[in-house]
C-alpha positions in Angstrom: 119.0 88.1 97.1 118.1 89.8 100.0 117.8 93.6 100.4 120.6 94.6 103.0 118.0 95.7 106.1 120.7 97.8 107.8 120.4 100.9 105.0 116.6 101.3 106.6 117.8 102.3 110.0 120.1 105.2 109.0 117.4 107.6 109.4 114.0 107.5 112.0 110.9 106.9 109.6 108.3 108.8 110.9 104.4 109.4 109.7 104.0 112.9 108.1 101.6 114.9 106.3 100.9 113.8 102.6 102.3 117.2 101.1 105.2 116.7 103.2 106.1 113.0 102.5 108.3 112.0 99.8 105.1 110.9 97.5 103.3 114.1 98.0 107.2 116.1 97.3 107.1 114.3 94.2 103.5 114.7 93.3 103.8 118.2 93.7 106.9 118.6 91.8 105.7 116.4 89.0 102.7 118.4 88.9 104.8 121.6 88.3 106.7 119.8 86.0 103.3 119.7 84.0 102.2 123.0 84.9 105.5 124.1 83.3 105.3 122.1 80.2 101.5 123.3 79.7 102.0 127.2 80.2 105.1 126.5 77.9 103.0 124.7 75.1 100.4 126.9 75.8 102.3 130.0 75.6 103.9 128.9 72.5 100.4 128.4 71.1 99.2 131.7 72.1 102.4 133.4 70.5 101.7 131.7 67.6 97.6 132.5 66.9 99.2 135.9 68.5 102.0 135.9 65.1 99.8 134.6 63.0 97.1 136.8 63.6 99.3 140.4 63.7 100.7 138.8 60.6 97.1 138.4 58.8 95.9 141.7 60.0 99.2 143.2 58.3 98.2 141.8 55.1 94.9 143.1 55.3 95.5 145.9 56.1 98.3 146.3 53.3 95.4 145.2 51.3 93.2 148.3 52.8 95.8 150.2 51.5 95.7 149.2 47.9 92.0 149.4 47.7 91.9 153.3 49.0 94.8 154.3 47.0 93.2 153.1 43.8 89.8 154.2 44.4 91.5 157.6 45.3 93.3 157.2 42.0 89.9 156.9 40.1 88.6 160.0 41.8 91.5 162.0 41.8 93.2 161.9 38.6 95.7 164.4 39.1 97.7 162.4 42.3 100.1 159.5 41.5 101.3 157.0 44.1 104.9 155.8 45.8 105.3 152.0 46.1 108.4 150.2 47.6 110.1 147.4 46.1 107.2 144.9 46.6 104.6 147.3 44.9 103.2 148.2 48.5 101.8 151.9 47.6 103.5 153.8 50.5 102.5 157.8 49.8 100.5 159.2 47.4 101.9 161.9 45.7 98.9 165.4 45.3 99.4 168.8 44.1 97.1 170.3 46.8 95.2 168.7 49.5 92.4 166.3 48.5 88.7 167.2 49.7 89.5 170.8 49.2 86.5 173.2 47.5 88.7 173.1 44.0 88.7 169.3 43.9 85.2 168.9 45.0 84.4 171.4 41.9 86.2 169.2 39.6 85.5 165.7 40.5 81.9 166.2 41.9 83.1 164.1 44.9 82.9 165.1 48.0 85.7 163.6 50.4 82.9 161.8 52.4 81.7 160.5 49.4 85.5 158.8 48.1 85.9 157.2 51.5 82.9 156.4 51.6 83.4 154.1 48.1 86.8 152.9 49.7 84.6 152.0 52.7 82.2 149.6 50.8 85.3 147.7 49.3 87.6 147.4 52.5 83.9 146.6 54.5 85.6 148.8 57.2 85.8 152.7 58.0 88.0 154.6 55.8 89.0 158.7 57.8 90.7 161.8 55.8 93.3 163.4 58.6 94.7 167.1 58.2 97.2 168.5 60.7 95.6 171.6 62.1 97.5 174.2 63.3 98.2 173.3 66.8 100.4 170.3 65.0 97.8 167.2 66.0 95.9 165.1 62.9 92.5 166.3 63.0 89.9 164.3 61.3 88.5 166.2 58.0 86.3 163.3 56.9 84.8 160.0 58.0 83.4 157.7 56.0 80.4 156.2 58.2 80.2 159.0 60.2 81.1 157.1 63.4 84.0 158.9 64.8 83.4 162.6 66.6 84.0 165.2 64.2 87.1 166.6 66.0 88.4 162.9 66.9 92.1 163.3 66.2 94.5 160.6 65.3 97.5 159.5 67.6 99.8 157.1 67.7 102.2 155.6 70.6 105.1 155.8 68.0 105.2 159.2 66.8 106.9 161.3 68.5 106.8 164.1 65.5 104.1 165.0 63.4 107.4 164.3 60.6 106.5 160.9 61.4 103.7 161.1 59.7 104.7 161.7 56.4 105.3 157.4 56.2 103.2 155.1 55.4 102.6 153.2 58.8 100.3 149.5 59.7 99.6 149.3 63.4 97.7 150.0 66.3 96.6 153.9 66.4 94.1 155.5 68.8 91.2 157.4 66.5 88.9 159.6 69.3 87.9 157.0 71.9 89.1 154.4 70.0 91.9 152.1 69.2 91.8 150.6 65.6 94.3 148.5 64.0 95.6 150.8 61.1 97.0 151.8 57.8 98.0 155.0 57.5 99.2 156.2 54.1 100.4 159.9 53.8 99.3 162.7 51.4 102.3 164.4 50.3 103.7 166.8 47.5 106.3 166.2 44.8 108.6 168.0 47.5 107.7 165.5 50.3 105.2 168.2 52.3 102.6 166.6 54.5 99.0 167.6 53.1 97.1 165.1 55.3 96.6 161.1 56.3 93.9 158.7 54.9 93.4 156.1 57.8 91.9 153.0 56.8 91.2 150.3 59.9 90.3 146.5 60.2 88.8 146.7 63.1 89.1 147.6 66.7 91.4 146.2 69.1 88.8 144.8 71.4 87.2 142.5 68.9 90.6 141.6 67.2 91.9 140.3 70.6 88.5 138.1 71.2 90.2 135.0 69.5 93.3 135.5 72.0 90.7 136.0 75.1 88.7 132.7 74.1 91.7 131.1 73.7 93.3 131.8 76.9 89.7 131.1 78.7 89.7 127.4 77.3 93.8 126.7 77.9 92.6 127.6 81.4 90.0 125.3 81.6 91.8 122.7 80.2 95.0 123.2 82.8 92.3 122.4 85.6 91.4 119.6 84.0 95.0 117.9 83.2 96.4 118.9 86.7 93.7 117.2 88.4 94.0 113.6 86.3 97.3 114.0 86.9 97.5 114.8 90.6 95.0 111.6 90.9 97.5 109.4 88.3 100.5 110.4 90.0 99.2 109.1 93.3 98.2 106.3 92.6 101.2 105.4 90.6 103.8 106.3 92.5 102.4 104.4 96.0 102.6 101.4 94.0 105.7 101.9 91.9 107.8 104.0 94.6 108.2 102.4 98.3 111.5 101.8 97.6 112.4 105.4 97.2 112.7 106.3 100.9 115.2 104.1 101.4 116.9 105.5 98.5 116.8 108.8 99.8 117.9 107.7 103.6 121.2 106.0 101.6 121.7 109.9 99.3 121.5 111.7 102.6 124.3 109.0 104.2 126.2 109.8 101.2 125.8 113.6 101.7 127.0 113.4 105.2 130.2 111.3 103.5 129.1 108.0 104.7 129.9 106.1 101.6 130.8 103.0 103.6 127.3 101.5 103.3 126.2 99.8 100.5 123.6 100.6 98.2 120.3 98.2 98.3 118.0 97.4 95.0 121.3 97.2 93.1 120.0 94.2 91.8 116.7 95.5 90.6 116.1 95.2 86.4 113.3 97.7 86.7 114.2 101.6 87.3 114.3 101.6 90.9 117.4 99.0 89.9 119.1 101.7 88.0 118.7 104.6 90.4 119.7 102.5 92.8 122.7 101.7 90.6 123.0 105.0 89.9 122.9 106.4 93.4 125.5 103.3 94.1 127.9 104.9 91.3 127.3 108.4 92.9 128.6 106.8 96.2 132.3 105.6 94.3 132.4 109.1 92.8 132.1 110.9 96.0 135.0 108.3 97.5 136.9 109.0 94.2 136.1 112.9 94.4 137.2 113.0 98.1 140.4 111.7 97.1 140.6 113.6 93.9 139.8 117.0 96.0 142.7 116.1 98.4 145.4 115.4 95.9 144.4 118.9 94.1 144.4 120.6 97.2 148.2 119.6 97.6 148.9 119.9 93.8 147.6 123.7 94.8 150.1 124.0 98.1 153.3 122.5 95.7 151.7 125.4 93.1 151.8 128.4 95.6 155.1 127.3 97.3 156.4 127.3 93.3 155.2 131.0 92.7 155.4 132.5 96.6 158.4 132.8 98.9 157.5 130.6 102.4 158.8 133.1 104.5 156.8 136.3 103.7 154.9 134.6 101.4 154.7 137.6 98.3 155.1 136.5 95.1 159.3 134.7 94.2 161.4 135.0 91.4 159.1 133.0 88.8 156.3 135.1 89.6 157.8 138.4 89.1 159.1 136.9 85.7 155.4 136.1 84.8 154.1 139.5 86.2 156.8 141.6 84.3 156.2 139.3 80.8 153.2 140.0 80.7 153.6 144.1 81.7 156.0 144.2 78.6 153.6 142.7 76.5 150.9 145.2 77.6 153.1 148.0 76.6 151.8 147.3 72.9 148.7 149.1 74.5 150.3 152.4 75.1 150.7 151.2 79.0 153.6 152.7 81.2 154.8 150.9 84.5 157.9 151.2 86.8 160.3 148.7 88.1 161.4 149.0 91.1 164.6 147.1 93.1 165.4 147.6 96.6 167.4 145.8 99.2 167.6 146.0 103.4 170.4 148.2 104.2 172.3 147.0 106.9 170.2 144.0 107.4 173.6 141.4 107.4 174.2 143.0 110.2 170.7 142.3 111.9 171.5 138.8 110.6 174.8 138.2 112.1 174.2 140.5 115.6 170.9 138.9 116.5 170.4 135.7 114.5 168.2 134.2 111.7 165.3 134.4 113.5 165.3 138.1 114.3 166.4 138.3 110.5 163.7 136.7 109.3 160.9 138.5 111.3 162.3 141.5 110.1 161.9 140.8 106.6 158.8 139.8 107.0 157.5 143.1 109.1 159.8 144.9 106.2 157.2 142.9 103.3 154.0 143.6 105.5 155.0 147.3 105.4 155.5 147.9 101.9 152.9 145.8 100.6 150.3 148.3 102.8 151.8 151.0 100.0 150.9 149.4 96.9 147.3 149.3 95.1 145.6 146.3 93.9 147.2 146.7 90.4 151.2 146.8 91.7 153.2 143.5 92.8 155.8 143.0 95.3 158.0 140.4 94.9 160.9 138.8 97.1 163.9 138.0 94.9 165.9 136.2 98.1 167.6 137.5 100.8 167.1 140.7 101.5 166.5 141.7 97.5 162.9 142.9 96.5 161.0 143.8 93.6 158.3 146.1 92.6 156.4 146.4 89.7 154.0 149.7 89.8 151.1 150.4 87.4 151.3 154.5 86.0 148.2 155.8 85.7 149.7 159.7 84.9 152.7 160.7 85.1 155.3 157.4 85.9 157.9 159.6 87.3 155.7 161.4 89.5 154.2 158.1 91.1 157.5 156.4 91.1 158.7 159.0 93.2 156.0 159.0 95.8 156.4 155.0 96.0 159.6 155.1 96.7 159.7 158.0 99.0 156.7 156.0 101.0 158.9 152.9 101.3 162.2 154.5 102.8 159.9 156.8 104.9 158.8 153.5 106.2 161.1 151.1 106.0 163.3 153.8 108.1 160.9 153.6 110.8 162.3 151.6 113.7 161.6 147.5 114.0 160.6 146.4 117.3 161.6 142.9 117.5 162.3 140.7 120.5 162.4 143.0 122.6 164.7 144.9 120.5 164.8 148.2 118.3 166.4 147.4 115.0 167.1 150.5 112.8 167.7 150.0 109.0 167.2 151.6 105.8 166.4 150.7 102.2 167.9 151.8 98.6 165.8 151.8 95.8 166.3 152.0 92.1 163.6 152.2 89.7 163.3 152.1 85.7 160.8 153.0 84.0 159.1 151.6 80.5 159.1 151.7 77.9 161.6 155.0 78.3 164.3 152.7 80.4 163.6 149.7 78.3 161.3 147.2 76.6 161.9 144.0 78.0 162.4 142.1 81.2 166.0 141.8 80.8 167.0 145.5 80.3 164.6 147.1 83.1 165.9 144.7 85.5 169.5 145.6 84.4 168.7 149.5 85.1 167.2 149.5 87.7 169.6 147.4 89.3 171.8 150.0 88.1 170.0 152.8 89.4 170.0 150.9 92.9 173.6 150.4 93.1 174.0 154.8 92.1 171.5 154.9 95.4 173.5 153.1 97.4 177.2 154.5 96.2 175.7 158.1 97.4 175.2 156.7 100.6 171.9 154.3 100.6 168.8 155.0 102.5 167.1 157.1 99.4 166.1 156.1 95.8 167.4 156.9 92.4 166.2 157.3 89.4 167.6 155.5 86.0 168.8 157.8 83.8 171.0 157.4 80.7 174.9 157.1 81.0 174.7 155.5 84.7 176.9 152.5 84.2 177.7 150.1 87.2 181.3 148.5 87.2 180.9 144.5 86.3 183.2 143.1 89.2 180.9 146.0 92.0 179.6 144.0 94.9 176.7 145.8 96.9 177.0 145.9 100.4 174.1 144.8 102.7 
């Protein structure tokens, strides 16, 4: 079978640069692609030495910990320890501070000289702390003698010297220098900070060299991979790959919605077949999404013209429904809203004098200028003919606001119409309820204000009235337009 030669002259073929051809594109991207997946599994490898090794130097340092309490123990036999619930010995527990002239006199130790035993187990320096009075640690003794003799201890963390008084494993800057730490506090029976005995495992320079080296030969190794690969990936894909142009000359037909041509290298077994099968299947979903796309754009029309009126297009009857269920359900939230009715008065008139037409651009000037009074949270509706409906989000005080919104629409509505050629005068009565004082559910705010509208328009229309209880509206009462 023949490959279908037409497909080749949908687009000009033209000679260009390798990073801009479609080998080099892919090159390049598979290269990333490897990039990525190295720095990721690189990364990953890094965080893990990086775990591991803040996880060992924890341990040690726990361990640290151990080794100077006890030999502090043996020195010191008047202080006792704290542990937590794993035995971890967290504060030891002194009468007075230790290295002080009294304990020196009774143990014959010198502080320098108890660090300085810790020291040779931990194989690491071993520092006495004391807060001095300007509330920093101050060194008191150091078991090599390495540190500056007023080298104080700080760390990022504290931001008390309270913070002190528990034990703490971590980085912690000692003079110049920033040690990986434990530092277990000296306190009294009644929880009194006497001083800190810092033990390290070394600085943070040397602990990081494993993490340098490390990152030194990933980097290394990245050269190497990306350029066997760049090579590879060359050489591959100019074999393996000619078809692809033509491929991607048939996806740019399909992008500009020419799905009449047909696909080439359909019959392939190899992978080119299948993207070429797969592009092929690509080309019936954009004919079946084309049509799919048109019939939801005129389920969508049939869904608007269900839920808007066609002439003024706000929200109908089922809307409003909707809108107002769901307002009565939010009163369960403590929320307040008002329900307004109001109808044209006069407008059969307009209707009968001047004709449908004029009728109908005056309701729609009449919508137009009462939707400009509402905020984003209230809906207008159009219940037919000349009947509307408003439902108004309170915020304060519903009265208040009802007031002002219906005010606003008479003011306006009383304004003169110009309409073909022709100044139409009319007015508007408005009733409004309010819940949940005037009611709780659709039925019974619609009744009242509805009720409230008709009082408005027996004491002489062109105004707005409020519900209140006792107004009652005669069953057989027609409203005049």
């Amino acid at each position: 079978m023949q490959e279908p030669p037409p497909v080749k002259a949908l687009l000009p073929t033209a000679n260009l640069p390798w990073h801009r051809s479609l080998v080099g594109k892919l090159v390049i991207f598979m290269l990333l692609g490897v990039l990525f997946a190295y720095l990721m599994g690189a990364l990953s490898g890094f965080l893990m030495v990086e775990r591991g090794a803040r996880e060992q130097w924890w341990r040690e340092a726990q361990v640290n910990t151990q080794i100077v309490s006890a030999t502090i123990r043996r020195i010191y036999t008047s202080v006792a320890v704290k542990t937590d619930d794993t035995g971890q010995v967290t504060h030891i527990i002194s009468p007075r501070a230790i290295g002080d002239e009294e304990s020196v006199l009774e143990t014959g130790f010198s502080p320098v000289d108890v660090l300085a035993l810790a020291s040779a187990q931990t194989r690491n320096n071993v520092w006495l702390f004391a807060e001095s009075p300007q509330g920093t640690l101050e060194m008191m003794a150091d078991a090599r003698n390495t540190a500056e003799s007023t080298a104080k201890l700080a760390v990022s963390t504290w931001r008390a010297m309270a913070q002190a008084a528990d034990f703490y494993v971590g980085f912690a800057r000692i003079g110049n220098e920033e040690h990986f730490i434990s530092s277990l506090p000296i306190v009294t029976s009644e929880g009194q900070l006497l001083g800190v005995v810092v033990s390290t495992i070394g600085q943070k320079a040397s602990l990081y060299q494993i993490r340098n080296d490390l990152i030194q030969k990933a980097f290394l190794a990245l050269l190497a991979v990306l350029v066997a690969t760049a090579l590879l990936l060359s050489i591959l894909m100019r074999r393996l790959f000619r078809p692809v142009p033509v491929l991607v000359r048939v996806l740019t037909a399909i992008a500009k919605n020419q799905t009449q041509i047909t696909t080439p290298y359909t019959h392939r077994k190899d992978e080119i077949g299948r993207m070429a099968n797969a592009i092929d299947a690509l080309r019936k979903k954009v004919i079946e999404r084309e049509h799919l796309l048109d019939v939801k754009d005129e389920a969508l029309r049939f869904q608007h013209l269900a839920h808007h009126d066609e002439l003024t297009k706000l929200p109908n009857r089922i809307q409003l429904n909707e809108a107002l269920k769901a307002a009565v359900h939010s009163l369960l939230q403590g929320d307040v809203f008002n329900v307004m009715l109001f109808d044209l008065d006069h407008f059969k008139e307009v209707n009968d004098s001047l004709g449908h037409a004029a009728g109908d651009a005056l309701l729609i000037e009449a919508s137009q200028r009462v939707q400009g009074l509402l905020t984003d949270n209230d809906l207008v509706a159009r219940l037919g003919g000349d009947e509307f409906a408003i439902i108004q989000r309170v915020s304060r005080h519903a009265q208040e606001e009802a007031k002002t919104l219906a005010g606003q629409i008479v003011a306006t509505l009383h304004a003169p119409f110009h309409i073909d050629l022709q100044v139409i005068q009319i007015g508007v009565s408005v009733g409004i309820a309010t819940a949940p004082s005037d009611g709780d559910d659709s039925y019974e705010l619609l009744r009242n204000a509805d009720i409230a509208l008709y009082a408005a328009k027996a004491e002489g229309r062109d105004r707005y009235r409020l519900f209140t209880p006792g107004m009652k509206m005669a069953p057989t009462t027609v409203r005049e337009r």
